[in-house]
Every structure is written in structure tokens, then in C-alpha cells.
C-alpha positions as CSV (number, residue, x, y, z in Angstrom):
1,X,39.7,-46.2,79.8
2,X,37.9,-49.6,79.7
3,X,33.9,-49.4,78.9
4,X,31.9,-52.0,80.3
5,X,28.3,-52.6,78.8
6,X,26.3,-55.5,77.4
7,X,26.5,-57.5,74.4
8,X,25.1,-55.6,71.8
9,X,23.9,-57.1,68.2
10,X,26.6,-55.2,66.9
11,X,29.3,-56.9,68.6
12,X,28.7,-60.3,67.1
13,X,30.9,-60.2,64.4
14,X,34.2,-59.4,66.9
15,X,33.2,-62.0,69.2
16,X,32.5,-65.0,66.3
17,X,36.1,-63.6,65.5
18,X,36.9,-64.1,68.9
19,X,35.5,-67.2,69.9
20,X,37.4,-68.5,66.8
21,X,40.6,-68.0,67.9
22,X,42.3,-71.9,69.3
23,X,44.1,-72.5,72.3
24,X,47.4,-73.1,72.2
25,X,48.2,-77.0,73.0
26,X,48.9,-80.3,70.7
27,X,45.4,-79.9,69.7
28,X,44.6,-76.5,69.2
29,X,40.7,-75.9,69.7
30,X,38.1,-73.1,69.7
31,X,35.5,-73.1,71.3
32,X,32.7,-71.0,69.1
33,X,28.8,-69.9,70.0
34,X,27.5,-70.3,66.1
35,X,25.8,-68.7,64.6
36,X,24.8,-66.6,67.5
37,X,27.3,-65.9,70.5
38,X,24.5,-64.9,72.5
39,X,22.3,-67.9,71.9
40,X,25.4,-69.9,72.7
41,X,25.8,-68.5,76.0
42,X,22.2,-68.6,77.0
43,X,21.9,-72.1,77.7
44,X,24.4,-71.4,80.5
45,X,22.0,-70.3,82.8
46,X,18.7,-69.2,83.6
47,X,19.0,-65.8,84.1
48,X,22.1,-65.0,82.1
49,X,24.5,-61.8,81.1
50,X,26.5,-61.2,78.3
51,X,29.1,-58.4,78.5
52,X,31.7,-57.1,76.6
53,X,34.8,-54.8,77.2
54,X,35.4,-51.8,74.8
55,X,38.8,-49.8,74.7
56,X,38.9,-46.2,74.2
57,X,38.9,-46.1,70.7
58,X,35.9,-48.2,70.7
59,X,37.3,-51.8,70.0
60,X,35.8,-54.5,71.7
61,X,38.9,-56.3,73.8
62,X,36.8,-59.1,75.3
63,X,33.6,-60.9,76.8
64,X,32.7,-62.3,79.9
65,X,29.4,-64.1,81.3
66,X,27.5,-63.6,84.5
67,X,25.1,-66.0,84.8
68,X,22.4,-67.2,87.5
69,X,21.9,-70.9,87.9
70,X,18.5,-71.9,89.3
71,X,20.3,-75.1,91.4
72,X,19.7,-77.6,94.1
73,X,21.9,-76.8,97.0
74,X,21.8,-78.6,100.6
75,X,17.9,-79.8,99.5
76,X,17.1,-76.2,98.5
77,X,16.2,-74.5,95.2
78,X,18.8,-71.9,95.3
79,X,19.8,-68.9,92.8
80,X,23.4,-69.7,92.3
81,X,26.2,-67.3,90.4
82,X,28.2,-68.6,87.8
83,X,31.1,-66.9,86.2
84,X,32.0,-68.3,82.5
85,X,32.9,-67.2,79.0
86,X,36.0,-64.9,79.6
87,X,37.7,-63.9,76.4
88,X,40.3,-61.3,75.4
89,X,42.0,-60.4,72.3
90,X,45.9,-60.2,72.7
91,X,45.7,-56.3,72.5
92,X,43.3,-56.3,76.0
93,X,44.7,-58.3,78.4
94,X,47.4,-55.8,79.8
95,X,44.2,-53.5,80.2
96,X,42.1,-53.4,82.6
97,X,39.1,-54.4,81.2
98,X,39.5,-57.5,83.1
99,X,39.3,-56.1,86.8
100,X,36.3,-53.5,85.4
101,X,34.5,-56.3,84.6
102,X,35.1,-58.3,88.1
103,X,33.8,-54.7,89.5
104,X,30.7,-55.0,87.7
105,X,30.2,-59.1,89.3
106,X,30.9,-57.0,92.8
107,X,28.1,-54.4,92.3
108,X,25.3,-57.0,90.9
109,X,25.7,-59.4,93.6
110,X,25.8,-56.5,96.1
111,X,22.6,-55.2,94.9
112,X,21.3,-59.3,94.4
113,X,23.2,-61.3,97.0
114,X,23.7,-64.7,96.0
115,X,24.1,-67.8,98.2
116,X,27.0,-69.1,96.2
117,X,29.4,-68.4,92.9
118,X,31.1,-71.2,91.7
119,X,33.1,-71.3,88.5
120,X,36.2,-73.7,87.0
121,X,39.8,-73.8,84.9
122,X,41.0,-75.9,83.3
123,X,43.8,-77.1,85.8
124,X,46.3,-77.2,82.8
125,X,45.5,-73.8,82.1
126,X,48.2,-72.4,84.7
127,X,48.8,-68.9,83.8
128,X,45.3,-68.0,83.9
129,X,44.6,-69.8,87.5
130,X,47.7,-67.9,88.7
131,X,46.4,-64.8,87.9
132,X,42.2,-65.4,88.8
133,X,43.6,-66.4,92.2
134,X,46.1,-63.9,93.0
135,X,43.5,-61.4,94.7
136,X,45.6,-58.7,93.0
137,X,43.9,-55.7,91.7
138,X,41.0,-56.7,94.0
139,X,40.0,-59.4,92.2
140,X,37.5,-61.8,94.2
141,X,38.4,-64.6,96.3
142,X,38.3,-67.9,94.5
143,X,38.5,-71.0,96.7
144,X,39.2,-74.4,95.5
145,X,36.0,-77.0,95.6
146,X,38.1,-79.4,94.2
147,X,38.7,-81.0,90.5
148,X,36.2,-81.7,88.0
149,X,36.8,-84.9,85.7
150,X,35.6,-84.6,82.3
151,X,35.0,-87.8,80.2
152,X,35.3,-88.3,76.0
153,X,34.0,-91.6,75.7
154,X,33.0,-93.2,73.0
155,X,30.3,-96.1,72.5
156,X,32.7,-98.8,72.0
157,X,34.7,-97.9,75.0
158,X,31.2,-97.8,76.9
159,X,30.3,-101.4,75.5
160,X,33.9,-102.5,76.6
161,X,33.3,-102.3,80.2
162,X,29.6,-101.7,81.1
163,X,26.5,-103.7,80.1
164,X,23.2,-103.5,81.0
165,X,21.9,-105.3,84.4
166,X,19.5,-107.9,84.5
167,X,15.5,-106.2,84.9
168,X,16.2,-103.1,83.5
169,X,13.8,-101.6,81.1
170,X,15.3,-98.6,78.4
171,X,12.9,-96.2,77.4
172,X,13.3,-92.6,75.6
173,X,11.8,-89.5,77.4
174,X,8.7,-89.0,74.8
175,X,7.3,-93.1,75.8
176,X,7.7,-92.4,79.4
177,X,6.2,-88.7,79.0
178,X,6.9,-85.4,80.4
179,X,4.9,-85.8,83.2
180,X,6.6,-89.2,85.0
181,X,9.7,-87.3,84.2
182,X,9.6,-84.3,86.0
183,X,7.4,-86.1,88.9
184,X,11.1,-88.2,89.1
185,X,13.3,-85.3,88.6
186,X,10.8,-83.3,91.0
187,X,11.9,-86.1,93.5
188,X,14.9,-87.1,93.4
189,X,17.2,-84.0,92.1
190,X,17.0,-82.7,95.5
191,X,18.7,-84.8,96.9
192,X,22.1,-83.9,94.4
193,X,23.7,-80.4,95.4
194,X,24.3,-78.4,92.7
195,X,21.9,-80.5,90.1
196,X,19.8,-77.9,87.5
197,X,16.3,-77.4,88.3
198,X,14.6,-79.1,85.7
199,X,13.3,-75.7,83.6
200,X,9.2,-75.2,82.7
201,X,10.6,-75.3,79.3
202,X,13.6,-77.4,77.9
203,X,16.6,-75.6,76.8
204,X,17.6,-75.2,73.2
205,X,18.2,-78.3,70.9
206,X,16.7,-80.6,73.7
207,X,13.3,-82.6,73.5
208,X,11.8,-84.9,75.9
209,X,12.5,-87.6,72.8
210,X,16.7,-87.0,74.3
211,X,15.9,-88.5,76.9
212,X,16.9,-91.8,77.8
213,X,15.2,-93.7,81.1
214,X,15.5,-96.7,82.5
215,X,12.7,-98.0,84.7
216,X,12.7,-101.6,87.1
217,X,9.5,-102.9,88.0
218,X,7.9,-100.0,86.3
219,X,9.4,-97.3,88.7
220,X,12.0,-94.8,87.0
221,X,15.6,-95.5,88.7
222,X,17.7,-93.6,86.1
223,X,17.3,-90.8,83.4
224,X,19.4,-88.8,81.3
225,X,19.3,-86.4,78.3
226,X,21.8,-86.6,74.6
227,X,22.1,-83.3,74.3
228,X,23.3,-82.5,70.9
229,X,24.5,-78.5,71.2
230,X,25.9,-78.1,67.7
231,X,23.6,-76.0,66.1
232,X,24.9,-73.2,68.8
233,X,28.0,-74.1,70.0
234,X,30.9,-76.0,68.4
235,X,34.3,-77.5,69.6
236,X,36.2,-76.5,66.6
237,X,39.6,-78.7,66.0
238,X,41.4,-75.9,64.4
239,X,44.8,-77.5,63.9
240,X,47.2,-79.7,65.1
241,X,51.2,-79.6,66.7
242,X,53.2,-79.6,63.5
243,X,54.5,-83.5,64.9
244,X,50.9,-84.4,66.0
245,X,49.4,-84.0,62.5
246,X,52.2,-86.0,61.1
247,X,51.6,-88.5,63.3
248,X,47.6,-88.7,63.3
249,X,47.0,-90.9,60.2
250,X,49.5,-93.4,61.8
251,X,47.6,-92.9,65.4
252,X,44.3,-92.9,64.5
253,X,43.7,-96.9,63.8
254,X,45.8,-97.6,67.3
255,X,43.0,-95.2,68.7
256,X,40.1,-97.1,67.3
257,X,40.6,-100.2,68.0
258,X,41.6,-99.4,71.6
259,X,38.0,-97.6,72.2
260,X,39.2,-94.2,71.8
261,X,37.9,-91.5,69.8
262,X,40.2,-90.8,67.1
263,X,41.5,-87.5,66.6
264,X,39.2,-85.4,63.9
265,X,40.3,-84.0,61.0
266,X,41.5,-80.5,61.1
267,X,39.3,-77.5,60.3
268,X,36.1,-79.1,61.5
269,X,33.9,-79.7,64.4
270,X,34.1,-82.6,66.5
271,X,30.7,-84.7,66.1
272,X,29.9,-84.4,70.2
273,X,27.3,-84.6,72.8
274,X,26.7,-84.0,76.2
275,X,25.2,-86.6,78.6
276,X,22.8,-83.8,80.7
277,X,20.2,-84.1,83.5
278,X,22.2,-87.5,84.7
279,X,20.2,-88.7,87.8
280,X,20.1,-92.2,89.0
281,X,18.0,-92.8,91.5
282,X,20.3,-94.7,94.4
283,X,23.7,-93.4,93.0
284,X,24.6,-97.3,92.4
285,X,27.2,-97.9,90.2
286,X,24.5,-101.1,88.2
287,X,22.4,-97.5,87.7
288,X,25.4,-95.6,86.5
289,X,26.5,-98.0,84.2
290,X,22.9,-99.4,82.8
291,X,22.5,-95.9,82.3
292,X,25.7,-95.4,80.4
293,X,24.8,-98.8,78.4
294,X,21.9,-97.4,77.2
295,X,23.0,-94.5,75.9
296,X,24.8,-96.3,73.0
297,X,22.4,-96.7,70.7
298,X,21.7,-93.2,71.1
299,X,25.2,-92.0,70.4
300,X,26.3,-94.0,67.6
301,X,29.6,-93.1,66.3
302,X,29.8,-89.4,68.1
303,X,31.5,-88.2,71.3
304,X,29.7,-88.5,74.4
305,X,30.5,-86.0,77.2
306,X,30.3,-85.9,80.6
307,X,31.9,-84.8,84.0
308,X,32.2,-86.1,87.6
309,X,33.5,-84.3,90.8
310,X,36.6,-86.0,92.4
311,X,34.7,-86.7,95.4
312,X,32.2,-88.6,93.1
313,X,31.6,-92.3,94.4
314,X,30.6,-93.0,91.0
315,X,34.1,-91.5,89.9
316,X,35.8,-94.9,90.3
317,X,33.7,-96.8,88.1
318,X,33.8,-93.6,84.7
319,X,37.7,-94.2,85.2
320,X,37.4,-97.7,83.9
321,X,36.3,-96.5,80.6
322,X,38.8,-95.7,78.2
323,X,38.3,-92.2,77.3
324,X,40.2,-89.3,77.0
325,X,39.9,-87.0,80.1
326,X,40.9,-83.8,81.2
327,X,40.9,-81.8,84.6
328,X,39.4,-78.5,85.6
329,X,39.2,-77.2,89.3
330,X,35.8,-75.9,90.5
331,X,36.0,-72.9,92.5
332,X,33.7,-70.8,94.9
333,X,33.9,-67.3,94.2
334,X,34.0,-64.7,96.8
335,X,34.0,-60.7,97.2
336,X,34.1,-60.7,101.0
337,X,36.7,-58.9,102.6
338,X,37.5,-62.2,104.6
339,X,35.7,-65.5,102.9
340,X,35.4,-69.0,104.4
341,X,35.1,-72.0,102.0
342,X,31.5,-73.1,101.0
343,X,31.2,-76.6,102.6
344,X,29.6,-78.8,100.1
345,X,28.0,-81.7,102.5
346,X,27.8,-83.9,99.4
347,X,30.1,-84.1,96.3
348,X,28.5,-81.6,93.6
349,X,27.2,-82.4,90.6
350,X,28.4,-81.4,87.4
351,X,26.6,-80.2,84.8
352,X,29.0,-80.3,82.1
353,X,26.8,-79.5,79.2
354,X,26.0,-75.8,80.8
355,X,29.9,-75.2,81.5
């Protein structure tokens, strides 16, 4: 029988070995919380879980995260679930650690009802969404919000095709101060459902200096932090297809001068960011893309992430960047016995830097 408890300190060592292992694909990668899993997952929230499954004979057979996102939903501030970080070794996952653990989500939002759980899959990831969404073993509902577009970009590719407008001011976050910021943040965030509520204290490995802003006629229009997460969590390129890594040293030059990123050497991290906190004040595409501009000199030769719904008006305008890009599919998450869709009144935002 399946144990479920919380992370422990003791459990580290099982999960670094389990956040280690790649995904299968052309590029396999592993996606690690170093040098603590639980510091890793803590920026995923603001009030967060960590749990783990143990086996019978006491061996740990996965990890999952329940975590409660203080969000802006429909104008309010709004506790909002989030389900993230599930993990299994091979040995587990005919078990039924898996549907224990979904029992546990039941009971905690019974006891703490939640306006909303959302979570997302990577859409290529099929065998997983067939099973999540099955409703088999009385799993929850998940409903489909629609797709998430997540952007690699790098500074080239953003010099390419976007350039600064005329009037524009840039400014970093510790010039403007902490104060204009939050007064700006404090106004306009609001208005974006599903957009973090700027926390009393920043998260880990961000400063107010991360910040990029752009004013006009010295009023803010756009903000947006470089968050730089890899002193707690990595994107490990742990190898690549057997005809992939003949072919990179050929590829990577036709990558480079095209604006991509070129593929990283294996048995490293990739040298990444996340563009986080990404508010503009009229959602104009000149705000978007000044804001973009002026996140260059920020970002020098490292990957800049970021994500857009696919019901984003700003959507059209990211897709003429060359980047690489890949597709999850949000979902809302449901234990009623007969659940209606969440009707989001405006496309949601996505934070992809808490994902």
C-alpha cells in the first residue's frame, strides 16, 4: 500500500535522483530543483506543498505539488490551486500512488475550497494527457482552457523584428524604485486574469534591479522582470537522438545566423531566463514589443523565456519572432461530481516562470 506524506529532508537525495532523469524526445531534458528540490518548487506558489509517494517497503515512487497561487481573477485577488511537479520512477507508475495522491488534492480543497485549479501538459506529451483526463480511478475533472505558447527567443531574433518606439524611456526597477512599481503593478494587474499578485517580498533570485520599465512622458506603460532561476532550478540538456548529435555541429551555425538559439552542448544547463511579471499598460503591441526591445541588453547571449495564451491578442505579434516554441494545454481542474468549464472573460495570463 501507497503512503502519502510530505516531503521530508530525507527524501532529497531520491528526488535530485528523480528530477534527473530526461524525457524521452530528440532532445532529452531534465528538468532538476538544484541544490534543493524543495526550494525549487517553492517559487511555484505562495502557499505551496511538497509531497511524495512511498511504497510498502519504504521506497519513494514519486512527487507531486499542490500549490496555492495568490492571483488576479475577474478583477479579484483570488487563492487559486495549482497542480504541478508530478514525478514517478518507472517501478511506481502501475501503483497507485498516483490516484492516492489526487485523493489527498480532493480532501484539502474540501476542507479549503478554492475558486479555481488550473494546471497544463505539454500537448506533445500524449500518454500522460490520455490518462490525467480519463476520469478513471476517480481522478478529477480536467477541462481544457485552451493552449499555452511558450517562446525561446533569443536577442538577436528579438532585434530582428522589434525595435524600440519613438518616446519611450528604458529604465531598470532599482532607478524607478519599489514604490512606483508596485503603485503600477497595484493598478494595473487587475485588470489581467490570472496575473501573480505582486508578493510583499520578491521571490528567490529576483531584485527590483531585474526589472526592466519603460515609462512615456514619465508615467510607467510597461514593466517586466529577467528572472534568472538557475541557482534552484535548471533545464538540464542531458543528451541528444543518436542522429541529432551527429548532426548538431553541422546545425548549429544554420541556427545562429537564422536568430535561433543553437542547441547546447550535452551534459549541461541551458543558459536561460524567464521574462516574469510582464504587464504593459494598454496591451498594445508598440508596448509589447518596446518592452521586448528592451530586454536585450539585459539578456545578452542567454535564452529568454516566455509564454502567451492562444487567445492572446498579443500572440500574433511573439509569432513573428523566430524562436523555438512549444505547446502545453491549460486545464481547469475539477472534483465535482458534474463540473462546468471555468469561463475566463479575458485570455489568461501566463506566468511561465512559476510553471
Amino acid at each position: 500500500m501507497n503512503i502519502i506524506r510530505a516531503f521530508l529532508p530525507h527524501d532529497e537525495a531520491d528526488l535530485q535522483r528523480l528530477t534527473h532523469q530526461p524525457m524521452p524526445g530528440w532532445i532529452r531534458l531534465a528538468y532538476c530543483n538544484s541544490p534543493s528540490y524543495r526550494a525549487g518548487e517553492a517559487i511555484k506558489g505562495d502557499e505551496v506543498s511538497v509531497n511524495v509517494f512511498v511504497d510498502a517497503d519504504g521506497h519513494l515512487g514519486g512527487c507531486w505539488t499542490h500549490a496555492i497561487k495568490h492571483l488576479w481573477l475577474e478583477g479579484r485577488r483570488q487563492r487559486v490551486g495549482y497542480l504541478t511537479g508530478l514525478r514517478s520512477f518507472a517501478f511506481a507508475r502501475n501503483q497507485r500512488g498516483l490516484f492516492r495522491g489526487y485523493e489527498w488534492v480532493r480532501e484539502r480543497e474540501r476542507t479549503d475550497p478554492l475558486p479555481l485549479s488550473i494546471t497544463s501538459i505539454v500537448s506533445a506529451n500524449k500518454p500522460i494527457r490520455t490518462l490525467l483526463t480519463s476520469r478513471r480511478a476517480n481522478l478529477p475533472a480536467y477541462l481544457e482552457a485552451g493552449e499555452i505558447v511558450t517562446f525561446g527567443v533569443t536577442s538577436r531574433a528579438i532585434q530582428r523584428r522589434f525595435r524600440m518606439a519613438n518616446g519611450y524611456a528604458v529604465l531598470d526597477g532599482n532607478t524607478v524604485g519599489e514604490m512606483r512599481l508596485r503603485a503600477f503593478y497595484n493598478e494595473v494587474s487587475p485588470r489581467r486574469t490570472l496575473f501573480p499578485v505582486l508578493p510583499s517580498t520578491l521571490p528567490t533570485g529576483l531584485t527590483w534591479r531585474d526589472f526592466v520599465v519603460l515609462e512615456k512622458d514619465g508615467e510607467i506603460v510597461a514593466a517586466a522582470a529577467i528572472w534568472n532561476q538557475q541557482a534552484i532550478r535548471q533545464i538540464h540538456v542531458a543528451s541528444y537522438h543518436p542522429l541529432l548529435a551527429v548532426l548538431r555541429p553541422v546545425l548549429n551555425p544554420i541556427l545562429k545566423l537564422s536568430g535561433y538559439f543553437p542547441l547546447p552542448p550535452p551534459r549541461q544547463d541551458m543558459d536561460c531566463v524567464y521574462l516574469a511579471y510582464r504587464l504593459t499598460r494598454n496591451e498594445s503591441p508598440t508596448e509589447f514589443e518596446s518592452l521586448l526591445a528592451a530586454t536585450v541588453s539585459r539578456t545578452g547571449q542567454r535564452i529568454l523565456f516566455f509564454a502567451l495564451h492562444e487567445n492572446d491578442a498579443l500572440l500574433p505579434n511573439a509569432l513573428r519572432l523566430t524562436a523555438w516554441h512549444y505547446r502545453s494545454m491549460l486545464y481547469t481542474v475539477s472534483f465535482a461530481s458534474d463540473p462546468a468549464p471555468f469561463v475566463f472573460h479575458q485570455p489568461p495570463y501566463i506566468e511561465l516562470a512559476t510553471l
